[in-house]
N, C-alpha and C positions, 0 to 999 in steps of 0.2 A: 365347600368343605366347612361345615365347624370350627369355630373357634374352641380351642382349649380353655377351659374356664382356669384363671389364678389361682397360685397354692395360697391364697389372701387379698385381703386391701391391701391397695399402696397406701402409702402414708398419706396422701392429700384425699382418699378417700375414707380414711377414719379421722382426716382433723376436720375436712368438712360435716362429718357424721356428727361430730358433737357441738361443732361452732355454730350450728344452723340451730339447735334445740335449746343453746345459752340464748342465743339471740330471741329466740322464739318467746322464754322467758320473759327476756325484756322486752318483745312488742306485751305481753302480758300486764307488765307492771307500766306501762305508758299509756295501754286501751284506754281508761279513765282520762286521762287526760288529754286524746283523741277526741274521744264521747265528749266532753265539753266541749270544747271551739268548734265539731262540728256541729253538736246542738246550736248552739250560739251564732254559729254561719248561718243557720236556715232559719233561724229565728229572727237575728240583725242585731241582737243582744250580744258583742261580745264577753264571752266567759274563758275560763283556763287561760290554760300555757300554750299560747303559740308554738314556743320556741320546741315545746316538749309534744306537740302534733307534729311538729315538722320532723322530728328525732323520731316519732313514729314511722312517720312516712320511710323516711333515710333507712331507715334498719327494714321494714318493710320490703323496701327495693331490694337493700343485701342480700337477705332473706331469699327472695326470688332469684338473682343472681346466684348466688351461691345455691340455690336448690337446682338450678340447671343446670351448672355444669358438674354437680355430681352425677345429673342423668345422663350427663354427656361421655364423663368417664366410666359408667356405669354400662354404656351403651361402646365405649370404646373400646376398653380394658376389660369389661366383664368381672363378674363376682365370682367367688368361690363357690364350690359346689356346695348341695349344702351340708350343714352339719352332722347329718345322718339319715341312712338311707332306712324308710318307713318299713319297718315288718310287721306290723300291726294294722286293722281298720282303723284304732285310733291315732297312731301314728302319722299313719296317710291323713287321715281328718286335719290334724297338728301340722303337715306341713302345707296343705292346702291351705289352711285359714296364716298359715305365714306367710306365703305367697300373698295372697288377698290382701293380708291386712300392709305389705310392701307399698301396693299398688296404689290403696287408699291411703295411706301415708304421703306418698308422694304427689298423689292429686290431693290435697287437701291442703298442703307445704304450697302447692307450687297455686293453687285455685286462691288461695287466702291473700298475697296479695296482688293479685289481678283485680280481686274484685275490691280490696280496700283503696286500690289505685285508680278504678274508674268511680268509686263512688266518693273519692276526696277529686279527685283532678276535674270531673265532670260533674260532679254535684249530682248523681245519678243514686238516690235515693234506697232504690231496689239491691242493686250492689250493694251498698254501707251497710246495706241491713243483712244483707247475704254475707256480707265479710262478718258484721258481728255475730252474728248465729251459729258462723262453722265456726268458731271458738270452742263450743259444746263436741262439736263433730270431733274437731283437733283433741280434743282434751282423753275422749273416749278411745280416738284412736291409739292414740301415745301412750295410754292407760294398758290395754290389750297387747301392745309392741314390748312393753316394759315388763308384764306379768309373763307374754309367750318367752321373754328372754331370761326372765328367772327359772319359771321352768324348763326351758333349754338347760341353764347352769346347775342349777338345785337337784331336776327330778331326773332329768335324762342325761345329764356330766357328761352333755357334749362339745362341750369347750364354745359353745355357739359365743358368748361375752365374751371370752378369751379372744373371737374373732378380730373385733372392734377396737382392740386396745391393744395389738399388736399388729406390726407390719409384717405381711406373710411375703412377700419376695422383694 
C-alpha cells in the first residue's frame, strides 16, 4: 500500500533544507584555502591555513551528514505532493526537469564530499580534482533549482516557496 505523501515538510526537513546550502556557502569561501595546503601537501611546500582546511573538511563532513539524513527523512516521511498538477506539455516538461534536477541536487550535495574526503584523507588526486570541478556542476545545479523556484512563485503562484518556509503538519 502507498504511503500518503505530507500536507508539507516537517520542520527538520526545511531547517535541514537551508542549513546544508549556508554551509555549502561556506565550504565556498574556505575552497581557496583548501586549494592551498593541498597544493602545498603534494608539493612539500607548506602554504595556507591548516586550521582553515581542516574547517573545510569539518563542515564538508556536516555537509554529508546532514545531506543523508534528509534523504533519509525524505525516504521516511516522504514529501508533499507537488505543487501542481501539469495541464500543459510544458508544464509536464516543468515538472520533469524538477524532479531531475531533485535528483542531481542530491547527488552532487551528497557526491561532493565523498570525493573531497577521499581525495584529502587518501591523497587520491583524481577525486580532489573531481571534488573541485563539480563545484561548476553544484553551482549550475543550484542556479536551475533557484530560477525553477522563482518561477514556481512568480509565473505559476503556486505557493511551491511557500513550501520550504513553512511547516505543513
Amino acid at each position: 500500500m502507498a504511503k500518503e505523501a505530507p500536507a508539507g515538510y516537517s520542520k527538520m526537513q526545511i531547517l535541514l533544507h537551508w542549513a546544508v546550502p549556508v554551509l555549502i556557502v561556506v565550504q565556498f569561501l574556505l575552497g581557496p584555502a583548501m586549494t592551498s595546503v593541498y597544493e602545498g601537501m603534494k608539493t612539500g611546500t607548506p602554504t595556507g591555513s591548516p586550521a582553515l582546511a581542516w574547517a573545510h573538511v569539518g563542515i564538508g563532513l556536516l555537509v554529508l551528514v546532514l545531506a543523508l539524513w534528509r534523504v533519509g527523512l525524505r525516504f521516511a516521511r516522504g514529501v508533499p505532493a507537488p505543487a501542481f498538477e501539469p495541464k500543459t506539455p510544458e508544464q509536464g516538461f516543468l515538472a520533469f526537469v524538477t524532479n531531475e534536477l531533485t535528483f542531481f541536487l542530491y547527488l552532487a550535495i551528497l557526491a561532493m564530499p565523498v570525493l573531497g574526503a577521499v581525495g584529502w584523507f587518501y591523497g587520491n588526486g583524481v577525486a580532489a580534482s573531481a571534488h573541485a570541478s563539480m563545484k561548476y556542476l553544484l553551482i549550475l545545479v543550484v542556479a536551475v533549482h533557484v530560477g525553477l523556484t522563482l518561477v514556481h512563485q512568480f509565473v505559476l503562484r503556486d505557493g511551491s516557496l511557500d513550501r520550504m518556509r513553512k511547516v505543513g503538519d
